[in-house]
Structure formats: structure tokens, C-alpha cells
FINUNU-82390 format. One record per residue: residue number from 1; residue in three letters; x, y, z of N, C-alpha, C in turn. Coordinates in steps of 0.02 Angstrom, whole numbers, plus 50000, padded with zeros to 5 digits. Atoms other than C-alpha are relative to their C-alpha. Example, Ala and Ser with C-alpha at 12.3 -4.5 7.8 and 13.67 -1.06 7.14 Angstrom:
# FINUNU-82390
1 ALA 50045 49941 50000 50615 49775 50390 50045 50060 50000
2 SER 49958 49941 49997 50684 49947 50357 49961 50055 50037
//
This chain:
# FINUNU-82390
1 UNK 49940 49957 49995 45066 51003 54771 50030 49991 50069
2 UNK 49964 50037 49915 45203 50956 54911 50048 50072 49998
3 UNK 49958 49915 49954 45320 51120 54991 50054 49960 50050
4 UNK 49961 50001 49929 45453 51084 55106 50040 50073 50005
5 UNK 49970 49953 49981 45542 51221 55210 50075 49999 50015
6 UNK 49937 50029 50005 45710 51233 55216 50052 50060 50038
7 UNK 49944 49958 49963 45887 51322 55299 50083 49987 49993
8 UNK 49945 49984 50004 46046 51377 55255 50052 50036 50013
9 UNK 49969 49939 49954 46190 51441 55341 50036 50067 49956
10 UNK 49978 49931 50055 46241 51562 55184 49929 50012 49968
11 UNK 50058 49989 50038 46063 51581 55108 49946 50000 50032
12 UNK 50066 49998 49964 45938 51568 55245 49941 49952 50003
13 UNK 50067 50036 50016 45762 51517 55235 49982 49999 49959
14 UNK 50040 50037 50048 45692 51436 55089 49934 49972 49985
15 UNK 50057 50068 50033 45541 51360 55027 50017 49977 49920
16 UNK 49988 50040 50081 45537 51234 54886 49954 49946 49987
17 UNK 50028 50044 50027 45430 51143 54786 50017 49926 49989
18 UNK 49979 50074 50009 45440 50947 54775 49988 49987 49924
19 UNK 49992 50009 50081 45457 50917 54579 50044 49933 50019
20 UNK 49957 50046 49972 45539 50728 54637 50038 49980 49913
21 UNK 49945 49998 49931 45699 50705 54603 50020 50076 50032
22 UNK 49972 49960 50012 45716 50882 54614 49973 50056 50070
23 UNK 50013 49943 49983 45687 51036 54739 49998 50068 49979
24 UNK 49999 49915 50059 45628 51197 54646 49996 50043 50062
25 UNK 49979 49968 49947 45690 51324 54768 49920 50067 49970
26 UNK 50056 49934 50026 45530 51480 54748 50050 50066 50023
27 UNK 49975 49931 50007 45576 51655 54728 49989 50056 50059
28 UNK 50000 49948 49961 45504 51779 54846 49966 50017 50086
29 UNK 49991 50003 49917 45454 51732 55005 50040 49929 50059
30 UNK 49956 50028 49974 45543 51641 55137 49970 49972 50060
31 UNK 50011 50056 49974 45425 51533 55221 49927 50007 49988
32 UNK 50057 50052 50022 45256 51445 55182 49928 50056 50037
33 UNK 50053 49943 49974 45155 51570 55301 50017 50084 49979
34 UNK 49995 49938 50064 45204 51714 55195 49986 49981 49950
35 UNK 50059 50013 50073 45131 51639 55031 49938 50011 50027
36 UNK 50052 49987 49988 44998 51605 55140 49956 50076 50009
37 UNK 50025 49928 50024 44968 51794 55175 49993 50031 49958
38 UNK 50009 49982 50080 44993 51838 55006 49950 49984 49969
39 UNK 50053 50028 50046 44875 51730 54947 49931 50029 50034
40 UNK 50045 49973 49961 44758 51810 55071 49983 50077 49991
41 UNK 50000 49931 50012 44800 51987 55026 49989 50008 49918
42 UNK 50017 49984 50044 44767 51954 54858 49931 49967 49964
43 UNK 50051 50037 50071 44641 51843 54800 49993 49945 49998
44 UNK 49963 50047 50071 44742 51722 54734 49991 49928 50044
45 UNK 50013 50082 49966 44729 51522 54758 50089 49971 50016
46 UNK 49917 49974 49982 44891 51495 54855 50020 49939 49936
47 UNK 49978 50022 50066 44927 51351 54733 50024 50050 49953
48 UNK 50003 49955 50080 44923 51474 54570 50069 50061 50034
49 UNK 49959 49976 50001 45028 51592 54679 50074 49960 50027
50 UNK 49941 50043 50008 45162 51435 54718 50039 49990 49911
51 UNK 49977 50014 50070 45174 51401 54540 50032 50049 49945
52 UNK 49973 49945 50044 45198 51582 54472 50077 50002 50040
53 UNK 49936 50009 49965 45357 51574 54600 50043 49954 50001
54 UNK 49938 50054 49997 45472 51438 54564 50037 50026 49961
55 UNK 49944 49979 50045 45659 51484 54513 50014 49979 49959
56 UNK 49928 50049 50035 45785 51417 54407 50047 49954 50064
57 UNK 49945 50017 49941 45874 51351 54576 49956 49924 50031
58 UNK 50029 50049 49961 45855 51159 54603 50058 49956 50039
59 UNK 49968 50039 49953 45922 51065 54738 49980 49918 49968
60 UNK 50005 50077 50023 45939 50854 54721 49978 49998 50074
61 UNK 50037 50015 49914 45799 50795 54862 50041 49952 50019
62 UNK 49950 50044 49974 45923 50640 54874 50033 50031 50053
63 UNK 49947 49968 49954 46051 50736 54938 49978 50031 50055
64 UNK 50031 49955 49940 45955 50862 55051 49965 49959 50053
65 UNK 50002 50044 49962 45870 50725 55112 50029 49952 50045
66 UNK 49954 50045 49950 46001 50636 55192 50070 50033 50024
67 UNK 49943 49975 49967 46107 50763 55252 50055 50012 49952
68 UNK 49967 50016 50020 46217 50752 55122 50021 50102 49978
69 UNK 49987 49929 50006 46216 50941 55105 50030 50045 50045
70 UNK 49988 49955 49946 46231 51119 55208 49915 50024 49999
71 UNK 50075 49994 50003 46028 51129 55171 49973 49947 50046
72 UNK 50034 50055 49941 45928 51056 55326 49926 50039 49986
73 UNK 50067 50010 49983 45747 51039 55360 49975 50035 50063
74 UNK 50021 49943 49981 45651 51174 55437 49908 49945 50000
75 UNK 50061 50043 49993 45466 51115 55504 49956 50020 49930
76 UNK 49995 49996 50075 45373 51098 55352 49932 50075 50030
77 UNK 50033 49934 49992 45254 51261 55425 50013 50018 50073
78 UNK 49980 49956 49939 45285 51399 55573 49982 50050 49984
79 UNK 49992 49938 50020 45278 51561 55607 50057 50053 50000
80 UNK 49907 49990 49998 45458 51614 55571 49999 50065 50048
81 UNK 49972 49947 49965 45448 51788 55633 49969 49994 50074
82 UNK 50018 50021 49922 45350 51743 55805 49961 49937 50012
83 UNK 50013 50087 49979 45347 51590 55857 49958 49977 50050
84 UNK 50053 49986 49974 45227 51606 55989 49940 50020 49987
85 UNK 50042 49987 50036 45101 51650 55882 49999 49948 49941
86 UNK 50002 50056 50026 45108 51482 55814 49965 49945 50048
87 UNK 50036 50026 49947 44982 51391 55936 50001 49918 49976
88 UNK 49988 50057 50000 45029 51185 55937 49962 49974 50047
89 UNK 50049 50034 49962 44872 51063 55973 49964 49960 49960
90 UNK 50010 50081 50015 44786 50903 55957 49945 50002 50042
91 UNK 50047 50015 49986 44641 50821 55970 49993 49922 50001
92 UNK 49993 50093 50002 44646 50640 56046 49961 49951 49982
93 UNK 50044 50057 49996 44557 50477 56056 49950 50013 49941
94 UNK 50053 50016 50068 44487 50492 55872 50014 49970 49961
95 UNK 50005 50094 50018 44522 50294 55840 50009 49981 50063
96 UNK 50039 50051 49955 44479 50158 55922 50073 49981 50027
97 UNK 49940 50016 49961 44662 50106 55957 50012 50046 50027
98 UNK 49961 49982 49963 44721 50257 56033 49952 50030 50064
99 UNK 50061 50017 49952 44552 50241 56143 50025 49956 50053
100 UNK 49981 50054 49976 44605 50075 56178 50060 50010 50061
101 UNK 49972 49983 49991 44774 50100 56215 50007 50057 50081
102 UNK 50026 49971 49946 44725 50249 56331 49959 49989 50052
103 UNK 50016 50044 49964 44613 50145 56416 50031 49942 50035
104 UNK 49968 50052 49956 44733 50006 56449 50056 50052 50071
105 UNK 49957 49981 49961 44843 50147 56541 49955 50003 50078
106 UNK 50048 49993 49930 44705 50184 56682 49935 49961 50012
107 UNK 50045 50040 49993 44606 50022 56682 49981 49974 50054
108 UNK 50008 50000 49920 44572 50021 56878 49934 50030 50002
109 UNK 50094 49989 49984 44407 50106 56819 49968 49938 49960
110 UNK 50024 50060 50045 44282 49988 56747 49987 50025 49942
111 UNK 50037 49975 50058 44217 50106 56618 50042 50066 49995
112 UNK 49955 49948 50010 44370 50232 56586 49973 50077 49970
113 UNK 50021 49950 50014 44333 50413 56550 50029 50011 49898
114 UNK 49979 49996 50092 44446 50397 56375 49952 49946 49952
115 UNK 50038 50027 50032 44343 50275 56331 49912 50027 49984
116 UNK 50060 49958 49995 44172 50378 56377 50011 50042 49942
117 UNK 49992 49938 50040 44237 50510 56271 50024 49967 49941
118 UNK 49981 50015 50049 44296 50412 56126 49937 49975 49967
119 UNK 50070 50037 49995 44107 50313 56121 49975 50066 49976
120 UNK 50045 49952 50026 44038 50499 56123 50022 50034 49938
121 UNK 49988 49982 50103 44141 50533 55961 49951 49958 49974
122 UNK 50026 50020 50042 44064 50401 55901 49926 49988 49987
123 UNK 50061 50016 49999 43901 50418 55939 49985 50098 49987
124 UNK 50023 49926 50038 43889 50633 55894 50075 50033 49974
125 UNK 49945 49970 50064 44075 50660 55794 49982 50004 49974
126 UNK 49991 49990 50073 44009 50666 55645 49919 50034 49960
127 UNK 50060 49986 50021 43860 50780 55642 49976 50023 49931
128 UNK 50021 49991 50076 43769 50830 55468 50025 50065 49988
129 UNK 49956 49928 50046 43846 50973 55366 49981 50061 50052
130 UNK 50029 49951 49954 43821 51142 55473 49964 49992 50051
131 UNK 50016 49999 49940 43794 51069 55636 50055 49981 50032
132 UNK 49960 50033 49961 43882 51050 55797 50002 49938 50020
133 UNK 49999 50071 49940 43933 50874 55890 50029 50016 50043
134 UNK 49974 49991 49934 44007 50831 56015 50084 50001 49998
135 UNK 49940 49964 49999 44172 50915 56071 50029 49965 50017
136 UNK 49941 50057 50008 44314 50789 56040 50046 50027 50073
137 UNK 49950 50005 49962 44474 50781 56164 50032 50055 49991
138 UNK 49976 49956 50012 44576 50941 56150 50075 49996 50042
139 UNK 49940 49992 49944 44755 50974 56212 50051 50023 49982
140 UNK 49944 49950 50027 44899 51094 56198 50070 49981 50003
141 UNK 49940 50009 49984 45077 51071 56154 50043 50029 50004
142 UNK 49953 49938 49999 45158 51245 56151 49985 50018 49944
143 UNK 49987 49945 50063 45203 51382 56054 50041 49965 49943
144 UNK 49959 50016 50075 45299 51360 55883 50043 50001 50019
145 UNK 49930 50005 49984 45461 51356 55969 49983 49929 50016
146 UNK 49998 50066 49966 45412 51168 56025 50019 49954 49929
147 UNK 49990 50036 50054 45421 51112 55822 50078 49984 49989
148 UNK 49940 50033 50031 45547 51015 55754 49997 49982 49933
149 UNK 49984 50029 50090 45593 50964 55544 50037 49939 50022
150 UNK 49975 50073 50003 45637 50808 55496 50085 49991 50002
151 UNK 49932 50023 49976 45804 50749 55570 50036 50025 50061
152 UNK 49999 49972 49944 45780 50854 55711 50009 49955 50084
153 UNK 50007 50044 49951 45818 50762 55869 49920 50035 50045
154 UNK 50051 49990 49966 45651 50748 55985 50027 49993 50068
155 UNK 49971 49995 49953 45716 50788 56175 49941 49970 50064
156 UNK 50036 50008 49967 45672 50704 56313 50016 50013 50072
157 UNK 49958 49960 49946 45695 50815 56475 50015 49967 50055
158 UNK 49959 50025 49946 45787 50768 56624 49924 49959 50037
159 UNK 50042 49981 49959 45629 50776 56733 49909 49946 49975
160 UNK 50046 50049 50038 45520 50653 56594 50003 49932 50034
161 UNK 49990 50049 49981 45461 50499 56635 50029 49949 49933
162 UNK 49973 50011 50064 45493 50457 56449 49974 50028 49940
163 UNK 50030 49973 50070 45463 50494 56267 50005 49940 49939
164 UNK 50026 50052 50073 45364 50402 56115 49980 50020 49961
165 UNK 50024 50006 50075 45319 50412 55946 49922 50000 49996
166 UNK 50084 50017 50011 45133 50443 55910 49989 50046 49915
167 UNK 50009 49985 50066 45127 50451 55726 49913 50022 49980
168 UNK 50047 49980 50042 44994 50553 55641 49996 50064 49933
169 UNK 49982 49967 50024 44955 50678 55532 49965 50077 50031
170 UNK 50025 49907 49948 44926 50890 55595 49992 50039 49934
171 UNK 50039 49934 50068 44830 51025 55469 50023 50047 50038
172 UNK 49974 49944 49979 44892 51175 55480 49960 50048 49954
173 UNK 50058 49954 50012 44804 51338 55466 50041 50082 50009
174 UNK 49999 49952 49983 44824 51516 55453 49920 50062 49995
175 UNK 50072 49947 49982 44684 51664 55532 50026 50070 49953
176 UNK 49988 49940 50050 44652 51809 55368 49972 50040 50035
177 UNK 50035 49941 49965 44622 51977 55434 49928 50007 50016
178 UNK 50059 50015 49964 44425 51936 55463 50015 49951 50059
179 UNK 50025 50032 49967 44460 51811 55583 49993 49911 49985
180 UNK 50021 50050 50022 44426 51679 55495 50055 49936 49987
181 UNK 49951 50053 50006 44529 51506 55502 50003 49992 49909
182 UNK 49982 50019 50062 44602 51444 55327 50058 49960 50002
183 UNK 49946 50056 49999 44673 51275 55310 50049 50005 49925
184 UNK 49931 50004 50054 44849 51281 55188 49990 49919 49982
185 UNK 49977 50064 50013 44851 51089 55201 50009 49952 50053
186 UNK 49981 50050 49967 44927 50937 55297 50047 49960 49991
187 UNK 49931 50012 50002 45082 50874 55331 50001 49912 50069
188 UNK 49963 50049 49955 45161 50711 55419 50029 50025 50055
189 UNK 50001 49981 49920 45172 50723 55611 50021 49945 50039
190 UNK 49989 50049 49935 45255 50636 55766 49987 50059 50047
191 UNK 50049 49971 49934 45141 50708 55910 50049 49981 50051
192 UNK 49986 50013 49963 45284 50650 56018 49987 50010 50109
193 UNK 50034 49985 49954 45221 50630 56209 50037 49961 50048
194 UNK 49961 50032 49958 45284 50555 56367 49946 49973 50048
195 UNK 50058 50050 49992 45180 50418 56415 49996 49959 50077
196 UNK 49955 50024 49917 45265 50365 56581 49950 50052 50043
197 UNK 50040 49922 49992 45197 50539 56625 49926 49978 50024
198 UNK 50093 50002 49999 45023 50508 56594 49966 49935 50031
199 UNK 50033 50067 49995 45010 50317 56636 49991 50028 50095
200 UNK 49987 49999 49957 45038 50385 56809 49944 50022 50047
201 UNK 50050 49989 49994 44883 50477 56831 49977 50034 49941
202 UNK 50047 49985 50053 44746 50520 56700 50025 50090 50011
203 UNK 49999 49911 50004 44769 50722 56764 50054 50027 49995
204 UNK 49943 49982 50011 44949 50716 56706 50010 50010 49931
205 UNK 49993 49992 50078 44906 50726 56525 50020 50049 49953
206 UNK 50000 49948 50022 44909 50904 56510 50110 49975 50019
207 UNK 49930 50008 50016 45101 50875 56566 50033 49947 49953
208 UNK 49991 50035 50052 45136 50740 56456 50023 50029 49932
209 UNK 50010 49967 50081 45104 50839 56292 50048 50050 50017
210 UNK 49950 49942 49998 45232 50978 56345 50062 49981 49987
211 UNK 49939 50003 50016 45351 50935 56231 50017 50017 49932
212 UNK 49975 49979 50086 45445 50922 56056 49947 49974 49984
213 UNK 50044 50051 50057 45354 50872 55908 50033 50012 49932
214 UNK 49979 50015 50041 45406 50841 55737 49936 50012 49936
215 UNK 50058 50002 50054 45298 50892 55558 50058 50001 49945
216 UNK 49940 49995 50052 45377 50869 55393 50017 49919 49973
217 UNK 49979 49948 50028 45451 50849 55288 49990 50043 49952
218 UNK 50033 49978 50048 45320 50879 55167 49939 50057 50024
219 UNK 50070 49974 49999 45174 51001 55171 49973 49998 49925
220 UNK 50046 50026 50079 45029 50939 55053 49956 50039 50025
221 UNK 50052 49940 49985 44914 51078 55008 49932 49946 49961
222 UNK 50078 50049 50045 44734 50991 54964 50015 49939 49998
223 UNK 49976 50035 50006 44780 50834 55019 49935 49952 50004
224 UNK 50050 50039 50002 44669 50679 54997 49993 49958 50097
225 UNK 49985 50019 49914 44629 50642 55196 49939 49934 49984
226 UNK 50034 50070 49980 44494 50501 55162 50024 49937 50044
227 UNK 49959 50059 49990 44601 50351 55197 50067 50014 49987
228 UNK 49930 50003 50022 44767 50370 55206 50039 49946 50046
229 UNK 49980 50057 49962 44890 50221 55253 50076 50011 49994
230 UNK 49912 50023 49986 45065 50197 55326 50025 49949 50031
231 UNK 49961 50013 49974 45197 50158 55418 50039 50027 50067
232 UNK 49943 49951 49943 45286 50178 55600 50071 49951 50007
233 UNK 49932 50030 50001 45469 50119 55623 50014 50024 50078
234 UNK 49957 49959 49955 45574 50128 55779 50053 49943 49963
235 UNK 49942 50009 50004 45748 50092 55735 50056 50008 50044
236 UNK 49961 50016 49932 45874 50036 55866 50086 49995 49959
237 UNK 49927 50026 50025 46083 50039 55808 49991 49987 49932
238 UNK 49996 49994 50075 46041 50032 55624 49954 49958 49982
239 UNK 50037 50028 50024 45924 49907 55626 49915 50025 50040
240 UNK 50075 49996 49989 45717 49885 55624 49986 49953 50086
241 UNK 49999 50011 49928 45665 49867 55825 49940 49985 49983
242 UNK 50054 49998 50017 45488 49886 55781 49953 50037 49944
243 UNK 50053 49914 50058 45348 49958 55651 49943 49935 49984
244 UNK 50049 50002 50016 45183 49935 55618 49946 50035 49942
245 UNK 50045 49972 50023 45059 49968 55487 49948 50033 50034
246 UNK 50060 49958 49941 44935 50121 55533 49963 50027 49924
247 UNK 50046 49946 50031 44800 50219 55460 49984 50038 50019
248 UNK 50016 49933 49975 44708 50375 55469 49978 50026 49950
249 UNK 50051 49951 50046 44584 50491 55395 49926 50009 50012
250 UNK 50080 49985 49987 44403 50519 55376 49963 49927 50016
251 UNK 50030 50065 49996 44372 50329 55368 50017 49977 50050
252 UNK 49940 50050 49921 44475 50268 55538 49966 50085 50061
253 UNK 50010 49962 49947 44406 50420 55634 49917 50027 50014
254 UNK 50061 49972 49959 44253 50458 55752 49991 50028 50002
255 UNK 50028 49937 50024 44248 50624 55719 50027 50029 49940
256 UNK 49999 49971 50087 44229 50720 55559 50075 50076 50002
257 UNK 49962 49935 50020 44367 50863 55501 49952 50058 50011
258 UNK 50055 49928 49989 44236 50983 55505 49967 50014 50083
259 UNK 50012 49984 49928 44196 50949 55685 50045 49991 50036
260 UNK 49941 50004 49965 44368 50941 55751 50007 50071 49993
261 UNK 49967 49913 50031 44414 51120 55660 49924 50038 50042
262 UNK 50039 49946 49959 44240 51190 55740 50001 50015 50048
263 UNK 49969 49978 49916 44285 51163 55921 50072 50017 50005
264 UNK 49941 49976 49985 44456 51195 55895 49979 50096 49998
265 UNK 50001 49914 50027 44413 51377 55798 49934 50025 50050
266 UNK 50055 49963 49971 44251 51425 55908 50031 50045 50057
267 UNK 49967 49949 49918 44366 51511 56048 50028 50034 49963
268 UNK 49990 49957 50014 44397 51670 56006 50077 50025 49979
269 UNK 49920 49974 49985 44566 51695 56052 50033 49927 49943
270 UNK 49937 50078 50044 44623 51519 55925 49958 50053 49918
271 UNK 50012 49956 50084 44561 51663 55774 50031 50078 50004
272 UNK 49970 49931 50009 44680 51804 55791 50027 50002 49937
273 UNK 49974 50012 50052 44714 51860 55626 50080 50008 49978
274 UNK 49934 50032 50006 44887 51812 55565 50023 49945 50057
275 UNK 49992 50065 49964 44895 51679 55695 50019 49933 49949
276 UNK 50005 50063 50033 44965 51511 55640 49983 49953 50048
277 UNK 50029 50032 49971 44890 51361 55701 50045 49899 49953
278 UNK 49984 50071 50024 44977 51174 55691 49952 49945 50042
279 UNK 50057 50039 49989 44832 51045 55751 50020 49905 49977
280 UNK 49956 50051 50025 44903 50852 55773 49910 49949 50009
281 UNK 50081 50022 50019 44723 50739 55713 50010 49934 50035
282 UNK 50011 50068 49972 44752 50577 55816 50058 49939 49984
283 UNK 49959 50059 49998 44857 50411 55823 49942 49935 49998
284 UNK 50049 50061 49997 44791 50246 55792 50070 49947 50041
285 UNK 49969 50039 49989 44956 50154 55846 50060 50033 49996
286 UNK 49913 49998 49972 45135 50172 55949 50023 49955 50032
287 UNK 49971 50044 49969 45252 50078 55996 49998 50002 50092
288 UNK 50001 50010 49934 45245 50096 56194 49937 49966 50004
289 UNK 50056 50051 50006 45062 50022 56159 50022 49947 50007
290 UNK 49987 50068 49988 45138 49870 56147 50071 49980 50015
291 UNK 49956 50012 49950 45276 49877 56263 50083 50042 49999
292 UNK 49911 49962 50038 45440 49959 56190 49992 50082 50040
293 UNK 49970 49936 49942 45516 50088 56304 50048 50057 49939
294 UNK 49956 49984 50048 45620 50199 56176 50066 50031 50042
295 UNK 49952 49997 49965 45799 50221 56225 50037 50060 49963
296 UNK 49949 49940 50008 45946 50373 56191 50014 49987 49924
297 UNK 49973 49999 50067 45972 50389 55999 49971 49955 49955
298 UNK 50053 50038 50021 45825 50266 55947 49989 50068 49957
299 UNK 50033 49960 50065 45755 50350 55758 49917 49988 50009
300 UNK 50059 50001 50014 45565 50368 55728 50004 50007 49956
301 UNK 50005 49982 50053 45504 50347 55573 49942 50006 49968
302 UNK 50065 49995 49998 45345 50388 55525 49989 50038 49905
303 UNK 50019 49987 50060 45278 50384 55323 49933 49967 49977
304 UNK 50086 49986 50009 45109 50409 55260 49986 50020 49907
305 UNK 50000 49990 50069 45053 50372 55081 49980 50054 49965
306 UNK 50010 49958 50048 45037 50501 54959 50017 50068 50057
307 UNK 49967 49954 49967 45128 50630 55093 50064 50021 49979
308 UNK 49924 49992 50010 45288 50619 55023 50055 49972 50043
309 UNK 49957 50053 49961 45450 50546 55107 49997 50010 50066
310 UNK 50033 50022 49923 45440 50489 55271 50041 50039 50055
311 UNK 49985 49960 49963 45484 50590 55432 50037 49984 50055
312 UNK 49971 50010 49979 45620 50554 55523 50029 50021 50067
313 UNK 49967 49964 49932 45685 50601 55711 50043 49949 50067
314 UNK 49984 50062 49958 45811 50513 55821 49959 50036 50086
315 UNK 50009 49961 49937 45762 50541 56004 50058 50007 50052
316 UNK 49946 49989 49959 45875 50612 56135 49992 50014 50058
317 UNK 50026 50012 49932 45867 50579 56311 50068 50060 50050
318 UNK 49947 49968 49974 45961 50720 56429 49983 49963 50087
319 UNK 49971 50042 49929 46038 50669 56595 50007 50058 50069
320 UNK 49991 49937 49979 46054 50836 56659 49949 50017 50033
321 UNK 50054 49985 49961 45928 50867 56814 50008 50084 49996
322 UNK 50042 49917 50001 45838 51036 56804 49960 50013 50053
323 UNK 50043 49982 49946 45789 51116 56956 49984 50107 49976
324 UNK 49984 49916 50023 45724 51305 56911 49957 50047 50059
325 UNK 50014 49956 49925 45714 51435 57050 49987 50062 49976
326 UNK 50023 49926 50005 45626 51596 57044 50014 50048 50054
327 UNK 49964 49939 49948 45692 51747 57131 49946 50052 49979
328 UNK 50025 49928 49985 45604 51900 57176 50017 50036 49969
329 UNK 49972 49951 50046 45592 52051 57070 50018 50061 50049
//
């Protein structure tokens, strides 16, 4: 079952079912983490309560998909009414390319720390059912105001050294009044990051990640994460600049789902209940890896089999220096 979220300037917020060619608009709530509570307050398997909710009201995904409407793309999960209470984060170096990769940026050591830590995925990621390993890469990218939907431009601030494409995919979660995490699903992700940033020194990483990001345009509830295989695009003036085949899932990664979600959820404060939680699972391959700078109005395109259609964002570079001064209260 696929969901996208949606927005209209006479009708609002939407959710709708993917029935392809078609968008089945649902009936009574008005975004994806309100089923989720519902389904939490009652019982119910949120599936069974998606399915009792679809209208009579279908949109043509053609059309919505390409703009061709006044219906745009809304991230495919948030927390509409506080967006700050939407906690955006990632867990790196869980493949060997974006190990690599990270290693070629600060290779002045002999034996790189991303690489130490990518080795110890792979030597205690993936401990036996109900045990801990060892605690993967972690790293924050803002509140829910930092998301973007597909066609959303990705911004890259005055003050950046630049911004790239790091295609993967991010589970998303909401905390039920115990406390307790509960994954909805998984959706198509550009982790977008600024790599200039980080090549500069290793302890600039945390600034790096302080930016947009992109999910969408699908959310797949129960999605098959074994192996999943795509595609990255950059697109330059209308044509293909670069793209590469990628993968990702349980088979391409050093640590297990179950031990990524335990160090993420073991801190107290990442299980407030009604909290939403967007979580971006790794990159195996971007284009600045192998040399491509991305320029003002360059597209990303990032599609992932059995996700639904592929996720689109041009990027947009501002020119506009930002100096911000604090005054005395």
C-alpha cells in the first residue's frame, strides 16, 4: 500500500491512496500522522483503517505528477500541526561506498575514523535477535520544517560550501502514548548534504547535514527493504549529466534495521509520545563521489524499485550573504 500527501490552495491537505493511474483522495483525516494516531487509538491495523477511508474523489497521478494541476506534493510524512516535533535523522556509513567515499574526503589519516566505524558495523551491526551491537553513525538534520515533497526546490544557503544528492531511503515512525516507537513505513529520500562543508574538516559534519531534504513522493507502508535497487540522475538543462545504478537494504548494509532503530529509540527524549520521527538509512552512491559539483537549477532524481515514482528536486543555489546579529533583550 503506497499514500502520498498532498496540497491545495482551495481544499487543503490531502492524503491519497496510489491505485496507479489514479489518486483515491481518503476521507477523514488530513495527513498520514493522523491515521497513524487513529490507528493507535484504536486497535486497528493502519492499513484496514486506510482502506475503510477512500472517497469517490480521484485525481489522474499523470497530471498531479507533473504539475499539470493546482495539487502539489506535500512530504510524503510530517507533523503538520508542529513541525518541530518532527525530529529529522540519519544514520551514516552503512555501505561500503559511502564508507569509501567518506574516507576518500579525509585520507591524510592512514586508517580514517569513517572507515573504523564502518568496519565496526561490520564486525557487531548485525547482532542476533534481542541483542545490542554496535552503535552505528548518528546525525541530525532538523526539525520537520527542514522537509521538502517532490518538486520542492532543495536550497543551498548563501554561507554553503555546496549541496548534493545522497539518495536513500528514511522510515518513518510515530511514538503511541506508551512511549513506544512504531514504524508506518518507508519512503524515497534525498538526504541532501553539503559536502564542501565536511571535506573541509571531519568535525564539520554536524554542519553539513543542516539542511533541506526531500522524502516522497510515495510512502510504502510494509515495504519489502531486503534488496531494493535503483536509480540516481542529475539532470543539467534538460538533459542526463549523470546517474548511476544504487542499492540498498538489508543485503547492501552493515547494520541490521533492528539495530539502527535501537540506538536511534534508546534515548529517552527520541520516544515522546506523539512525536514523529523521519530517519534517512544510508547512501551507497552520489554524484560529488565522483566529481560533479551540482550547479543553480540542476534536478535530482532519485527512484527506487517497488517505491513508486521517482523523487524529484531541482536545487537552488542563493546568492544572498547572511550575516545574523543578535541584540540584547
Amino acid at each position: 500500500m503506497r499514500l502520498v500527501q498532498l496540497t491545495h490552495p482551495t481544499f487543503g491537505r490531502r492524503v491519497a491512496l496510489v491505485e496507479e493511474p489514479l489518486l483515491r483522495l481518503l476521507g477523514t483525516h488530513r495527513s498520514i500522522h493522523a491515521f497513524a494516531l487513529a490507528a493507535i487509538d484504536t486497535g486497528l491495523a493502519l492499513k484496514d483503517i486506510i482502506s475503510s477511508d477512500v472517497s469517490d474523489v480521484s485525481l489522474p497521478y499523470d497530471d498531479v505528477y507533473a504539475f499539470g494541476t493546482d495539487w502539489r506534493f506535500l512530504p510524503s510524512f510530517d507533523h503538520p500541526q508542529e513541525p518541530a516535533r518532527c525530529l529529522v535523522s540519519g544514520t551514516g556509513l552503512t555501505h561500503l561506498a559511502s564508507a569509501a567515499n567518506r574516507d576518500a574526503m579525509h585520507a591524510s589519516q592512514t586508517i580514517t575514523d569513517s572507515m573504523r566505524m564502518y568496519q565496526l558495523g561490520v564486525e557487531k551491526g548485525r547482532p542476533a535477535s534481542g541483542d545490542a551491537g554496535a552503535a552505528p553513525e548518528w546525525f541530525y538534520k532538523g526539525p520537520g520544517s527542514i522537509l521538502r515533497g517532490h518538486g520542492e526546490p532543495l536550497i543551498v544557503p548563501s554561507f554553503a560550501g555546496d549541496g548534493g544528492e545522497e539518495p536513500e531511503i528514511a522510515a518513518v515512525y510515530v511514538i503511541d502514548h506508551e512511549g513506544a516507537p512504531r514504524r508506518l513505513g518507508m519512503t524515497p529520500a534525498n538526504e541532501f548534504s553539503d559536502h564542501l562543508t565536511e571535506k573541509q574538516n571531519y568535525l564539520y559534519l554536524a554542519h553539513s547535514k543542516l539542511r533541506h531534504c526531500s522524502i516522497g513522493p510515495e510512502l510504502v507502508l510494509d515495504p519489502d527493504f531486503s534488496l531494493v535497487k535503483g536509480t540516481v540522475t542529475i539532470e543539467r538543462d534538460g538533459e542526463v549529466l549523470w546517474t548511476k545504478d544504487i542499492s540498498t537494504g538489508d543485503q547492501r548494509m552493515c547494520h541490521s534495521l533492528e539495530n539502527i532503530e535501537h540506538h536511534h529509540f534508546k534515548y529517552d527524549t527520541h520516544r515522546r509520545p506523539g512525536d514523529a520521527h523521519v530517519h534517512f538509512l544510508g547512501a551507497g552512491a552520489f554524484s560529488f563521489g565522483e566529481g560533479i559539483q551540482l550547479e543553480d537549477l540542476d534536478r535530482m532524481v532519485i527512484e527506487w524499485s517497488g517505491y513508486g515514482r521517482a523523487l524529484r528536486n531541482p536545487i537552488e543555489i542563493q546568492d544572498a550573504p547572511v550575516k545574523v546579529d543578535v541584540a540584547p533583550l
